[in-house]
FIFIBA-267144 format. One record per residue (C-alpha): residue number from 1; residue in three letters; x, y, z. Coordinates in steps of 0.001 Angstrom, whole numbers, plus 500000, padded with zeros to 6 digits. Layout:
N
+-----+------+--------+--------+--------+
: pos : code :      X :      Y :      Z :
+-----+------+--------+--------+--------+
: NUM :  ala :      X :      Y :      Z :
...
+-----+------+--------+--------+--------+
//
This chain:
81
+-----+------+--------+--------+--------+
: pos : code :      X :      Y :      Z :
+-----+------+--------+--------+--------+
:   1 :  unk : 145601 : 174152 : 559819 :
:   2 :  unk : 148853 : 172310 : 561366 :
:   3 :  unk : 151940 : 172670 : 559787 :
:   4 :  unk : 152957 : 169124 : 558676 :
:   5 :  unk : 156316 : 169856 : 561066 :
:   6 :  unk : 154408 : 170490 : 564068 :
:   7 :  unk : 151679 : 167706 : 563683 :
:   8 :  unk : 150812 : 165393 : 566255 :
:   9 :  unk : 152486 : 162164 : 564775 :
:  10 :  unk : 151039 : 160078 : 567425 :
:  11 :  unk : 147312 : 159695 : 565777 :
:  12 :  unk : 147493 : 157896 : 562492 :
:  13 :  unk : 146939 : 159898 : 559236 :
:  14 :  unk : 144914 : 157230 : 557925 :
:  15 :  unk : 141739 : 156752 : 559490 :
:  16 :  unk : 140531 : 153349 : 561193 :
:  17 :  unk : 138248 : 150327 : 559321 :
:  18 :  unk : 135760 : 151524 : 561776 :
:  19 :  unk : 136171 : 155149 : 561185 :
:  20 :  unk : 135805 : 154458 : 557520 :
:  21 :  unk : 132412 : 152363 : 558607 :
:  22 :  unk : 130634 : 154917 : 560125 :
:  23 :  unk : 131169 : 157018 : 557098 :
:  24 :  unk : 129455 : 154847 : 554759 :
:  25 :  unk : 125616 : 153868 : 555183 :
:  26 :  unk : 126237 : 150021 : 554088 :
:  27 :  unk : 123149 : 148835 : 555097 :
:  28 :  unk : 120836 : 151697 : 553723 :
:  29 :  unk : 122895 : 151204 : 550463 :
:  30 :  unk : 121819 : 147235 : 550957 :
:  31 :  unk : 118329 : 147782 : 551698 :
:  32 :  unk : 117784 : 150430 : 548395 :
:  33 :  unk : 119869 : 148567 : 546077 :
:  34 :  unk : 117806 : 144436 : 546828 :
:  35 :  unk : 114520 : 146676 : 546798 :
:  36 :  unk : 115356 : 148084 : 543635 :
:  37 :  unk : 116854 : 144328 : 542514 :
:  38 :  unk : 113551 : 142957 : 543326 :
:  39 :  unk : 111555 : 146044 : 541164 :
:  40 :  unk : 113891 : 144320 : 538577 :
:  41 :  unk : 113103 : 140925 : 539032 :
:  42 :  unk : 109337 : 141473 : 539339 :
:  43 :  unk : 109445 : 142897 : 535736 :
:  44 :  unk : 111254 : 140157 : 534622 :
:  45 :  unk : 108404 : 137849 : 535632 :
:  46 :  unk : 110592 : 136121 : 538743 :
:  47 :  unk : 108305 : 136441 : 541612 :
:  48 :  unk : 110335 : 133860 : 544539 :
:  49 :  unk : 113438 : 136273 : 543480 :
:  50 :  unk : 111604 : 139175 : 544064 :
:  51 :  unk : 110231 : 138297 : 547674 :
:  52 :  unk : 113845 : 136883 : 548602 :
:  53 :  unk : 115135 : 140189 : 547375 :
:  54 :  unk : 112478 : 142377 : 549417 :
:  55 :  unk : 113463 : 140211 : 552538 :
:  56 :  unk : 116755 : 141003 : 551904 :
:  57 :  unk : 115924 : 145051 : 551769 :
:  58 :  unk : 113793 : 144659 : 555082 :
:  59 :  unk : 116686 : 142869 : 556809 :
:  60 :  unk : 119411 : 145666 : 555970 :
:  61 :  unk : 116759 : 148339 : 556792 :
:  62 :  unk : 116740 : 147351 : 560173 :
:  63 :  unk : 119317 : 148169 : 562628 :
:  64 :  unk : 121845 : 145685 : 563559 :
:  65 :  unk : 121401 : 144382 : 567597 :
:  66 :  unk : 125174 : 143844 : 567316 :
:  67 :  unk : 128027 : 144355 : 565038 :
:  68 :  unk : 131284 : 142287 : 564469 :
:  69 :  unk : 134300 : 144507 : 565371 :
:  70 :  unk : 136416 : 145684 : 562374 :
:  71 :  unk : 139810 : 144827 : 563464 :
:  72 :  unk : 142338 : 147542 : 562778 :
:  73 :  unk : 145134 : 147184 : 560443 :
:  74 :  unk : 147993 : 146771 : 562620 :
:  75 :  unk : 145488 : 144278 : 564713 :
:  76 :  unk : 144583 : 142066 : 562000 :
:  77 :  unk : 147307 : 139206 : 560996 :
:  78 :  unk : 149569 : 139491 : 558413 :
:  79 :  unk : 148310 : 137942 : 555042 :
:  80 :  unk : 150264 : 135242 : 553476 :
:  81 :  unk : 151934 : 135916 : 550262 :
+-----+------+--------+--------+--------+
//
C-alpha cells in the first residue's frame, strides 16, 4: 500500500462515470427487476402491463450494439445554479 505522501497524484482518486459503469450490471438489474414487475402485474390481473413489462426485461437482457459515452466530470458542462 502507497503512502498517501508518495502517491501518484496524477490519476484521480475518484474513479470515472465509466469506471463506476462497468461496476454495476444496470441492465441485468433492468431485465430482473420488469420481469419480476410483470410477475406482479400478472397477479394483479393486468395482462397488456405484463407483456410491456416482459418486453422491457428481454430488451435489457440483451446486449447493447452501442453505448452512449459517459462524459467525465471535468468533461461535462458546468450546471447552472
Amino acid at each position: 500500500m502507497q503512502n498517501l505522501a508518495t502517491q501518484d497524484r496524477t490519476e484521480p482518486p475518484n474513479p470515472t462515470a465509466n469506471d463506476m459503469l462497468a461496476d454495476y450490471p444496470v441492465r441485468e438489474y433492468v431485465a430482473a427487476m420488469a420481469a419480476e414487475l410483470a410477475l406482479m402485474a400478472r397477479w394483479d390481473g393486468d395482462e397488456a402491463l405484463a407483456a410491456a413489462l416482459d418486453a422491457v426485461s428481454q430488451q435489457a437482457a440483451r446486449q447493447p450494439v452501442s453505448s452512449i459515452p459517459v462524459p467525465r466530470a471535468e468533461e461535462s458542462p458546468a450546471r447552472p445554479d
